[in-house]
C-alpha positions in Angstrom: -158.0 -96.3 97.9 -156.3 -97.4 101.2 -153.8 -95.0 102.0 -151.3 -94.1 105.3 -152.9 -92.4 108.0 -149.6 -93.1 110.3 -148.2 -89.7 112.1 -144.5 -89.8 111.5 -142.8 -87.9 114.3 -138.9 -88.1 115.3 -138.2 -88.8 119.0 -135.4 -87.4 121.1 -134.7 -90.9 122.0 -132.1 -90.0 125.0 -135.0 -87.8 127.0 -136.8 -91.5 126.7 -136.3 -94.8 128.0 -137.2 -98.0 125.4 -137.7 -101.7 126.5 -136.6 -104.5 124.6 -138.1 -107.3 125.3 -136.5 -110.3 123.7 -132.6 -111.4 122.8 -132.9 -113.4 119.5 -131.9 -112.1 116.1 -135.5 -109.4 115.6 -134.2 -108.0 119.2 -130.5 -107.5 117.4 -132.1 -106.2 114.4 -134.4 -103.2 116.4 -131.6 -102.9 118.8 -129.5 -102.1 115.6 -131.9 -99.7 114.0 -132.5 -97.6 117.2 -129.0 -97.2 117.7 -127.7 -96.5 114.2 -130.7 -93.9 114.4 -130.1 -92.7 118.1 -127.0 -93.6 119.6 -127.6 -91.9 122.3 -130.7 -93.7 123.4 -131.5 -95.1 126.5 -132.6 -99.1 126.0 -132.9 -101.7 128.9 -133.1 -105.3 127.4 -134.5 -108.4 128.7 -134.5 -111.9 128.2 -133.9 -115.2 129.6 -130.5 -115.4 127.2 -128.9 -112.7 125.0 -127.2 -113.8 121.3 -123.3 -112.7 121.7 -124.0 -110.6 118.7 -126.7 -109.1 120.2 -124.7 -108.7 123.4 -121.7 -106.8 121.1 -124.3 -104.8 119.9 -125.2 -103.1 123.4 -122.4 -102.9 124.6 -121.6 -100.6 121.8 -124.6 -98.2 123.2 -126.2 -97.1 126.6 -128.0 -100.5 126.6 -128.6 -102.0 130.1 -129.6 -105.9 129.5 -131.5 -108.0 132.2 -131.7 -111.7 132.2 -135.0 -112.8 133.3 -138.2 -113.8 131.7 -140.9 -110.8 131.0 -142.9 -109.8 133.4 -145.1 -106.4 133.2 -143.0 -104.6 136.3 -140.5 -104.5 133.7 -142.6 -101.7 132.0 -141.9 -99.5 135.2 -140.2 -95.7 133.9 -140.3 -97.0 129.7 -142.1 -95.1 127.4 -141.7 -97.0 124.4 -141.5 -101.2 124.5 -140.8 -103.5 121.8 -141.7 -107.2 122.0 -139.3 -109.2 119.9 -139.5 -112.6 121.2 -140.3 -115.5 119.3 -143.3 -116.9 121.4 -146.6 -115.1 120.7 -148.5 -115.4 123.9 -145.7 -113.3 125.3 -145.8 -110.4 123.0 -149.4 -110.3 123.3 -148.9 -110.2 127.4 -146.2 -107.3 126.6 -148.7 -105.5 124.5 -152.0 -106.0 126.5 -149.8 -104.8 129.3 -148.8 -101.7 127.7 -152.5 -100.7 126.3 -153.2 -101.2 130.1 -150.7 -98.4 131.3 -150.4 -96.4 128.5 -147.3 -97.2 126.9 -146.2 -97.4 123.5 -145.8 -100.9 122.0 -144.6 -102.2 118.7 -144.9 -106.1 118.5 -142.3 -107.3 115.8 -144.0 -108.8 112.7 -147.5 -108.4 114.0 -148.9 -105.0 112.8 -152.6 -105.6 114.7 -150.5 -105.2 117.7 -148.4 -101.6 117.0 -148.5 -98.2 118.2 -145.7 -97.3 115.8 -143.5 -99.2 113.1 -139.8 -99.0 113.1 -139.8 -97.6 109.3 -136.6 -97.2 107.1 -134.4 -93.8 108.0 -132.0 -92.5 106.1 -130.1 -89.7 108.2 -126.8 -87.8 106.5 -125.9 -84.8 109.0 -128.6 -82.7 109.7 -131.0 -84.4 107.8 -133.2 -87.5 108.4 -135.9 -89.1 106.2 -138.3 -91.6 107.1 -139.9 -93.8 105.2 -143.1 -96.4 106.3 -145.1 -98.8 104.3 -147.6 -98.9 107.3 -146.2 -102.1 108.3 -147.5 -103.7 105.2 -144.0 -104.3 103.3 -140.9 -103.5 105.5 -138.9 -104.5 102.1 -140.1 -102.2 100.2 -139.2 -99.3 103.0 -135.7 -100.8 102.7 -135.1 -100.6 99.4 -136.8 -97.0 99.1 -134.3 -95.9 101.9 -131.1 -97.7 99.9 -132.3 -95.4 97.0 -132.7 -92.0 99.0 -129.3 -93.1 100.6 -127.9 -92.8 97.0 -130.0 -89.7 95.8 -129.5 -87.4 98.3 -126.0 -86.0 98.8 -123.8 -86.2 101.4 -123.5 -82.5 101.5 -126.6 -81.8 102.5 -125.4 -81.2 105.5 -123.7 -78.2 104.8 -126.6 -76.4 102.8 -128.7 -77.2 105.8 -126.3 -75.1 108.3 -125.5 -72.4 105.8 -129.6 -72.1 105.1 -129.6 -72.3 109.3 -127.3 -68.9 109.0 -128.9 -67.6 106.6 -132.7 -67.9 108.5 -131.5 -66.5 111.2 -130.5 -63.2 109.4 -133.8 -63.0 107.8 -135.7 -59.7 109.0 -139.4 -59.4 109.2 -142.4 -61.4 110.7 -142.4 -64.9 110.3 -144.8 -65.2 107.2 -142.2 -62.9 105.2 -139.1 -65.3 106.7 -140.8 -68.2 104.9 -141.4 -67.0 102.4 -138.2 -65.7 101.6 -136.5 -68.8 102.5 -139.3 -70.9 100.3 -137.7 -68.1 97.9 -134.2 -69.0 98.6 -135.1 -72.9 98.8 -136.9 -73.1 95.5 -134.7 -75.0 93.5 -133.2 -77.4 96.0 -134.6 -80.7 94.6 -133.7 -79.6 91.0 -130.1 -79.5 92.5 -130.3 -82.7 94.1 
């Protein structure tokens, strides 16, 4: 049985700097996600022409936007690069480029060529779930994330600061704090 061998792990997006590389509608569309997720992240853009929507879009963020055609000294101080353009032999350059220096790459549409997939997120306070398909059905990741968006609710937020309080109160070594919180936390998904 095939099964998800992806490590998910949440970035503090503002200590990084991402590349965009690409203006069309899948450079809006990553653009969008990364800033709904992290509005605070630090995204340098370029194409040869922007979208206006894709222009309103960073403007809203910390989005610097470059027009020029890709070339790999654009890669220079990013730690994270995302091809979006719509011509393949670019993309492929952009990735080959970033196996060369180390970077991380995701290549829209084109799993063979991705570090990392951009999966769905569902954030409410505190609390952010992720969910991946492993690039195989970015639909499906969509409408799982609509359904946690519905399931989980919007106080959550609050239990997760007062359970925050109430860790830090919590006396003993840390295998008796977990367990007392595990204690305390036992019937959370029956609540929810």
């Amino acid at each position: 049985m095939e099964r998800n061998n992806l490590y998910p792990i949440f970035l503090k997006a503002k200590n990084l700097n991402v590349l965009i590389v690409g203006g069309g509608y899948v450079a809006e569309e990553k653009l969008t996600f990364l800033l709904k997720s992290s509005p605070d992240a630090n995204v340098t853009m370029v194409a040869p022409e922007f979208r206006e929507d894709t222009i309103k879009i960073a403007n809203s963020g910390n989005v610097r936007r470059i027009t020029d055609v890709y070339n790999s000294d654009y890669l220079k101080d990013n730690h994270i690069v995302i091809a979006t353009t719509d011509n393949p032999e670019v993309n492929i350059k952009v990735y080959e480029d970033c196996r060369a220096q180390s970077k991380l790459v995701n290549v829209a549409d084109n799993p063979p060529y991705c570090d990392f997939y951009m999966g769905g997120i569902v954030t409410k306070g505190n609390v952010k779930v992720a969910i991946s398909t492993n690039g195989k059905s970015p639909t499906t990741a969509k409408r799982l994330r609509q359904f946690f968006e519905d399931v989980i609710p919007e106080n959550i937020d609050d239990l997760v600061k007062n359970l925050n309080s109430y860790r830090k109160t919590i006396k003993g070594d840390f295998e008796q704090k977990v367990e007392k919180l595990n204690e305390f936390t036992k019937g959370l998904v029956e609540k929810i």
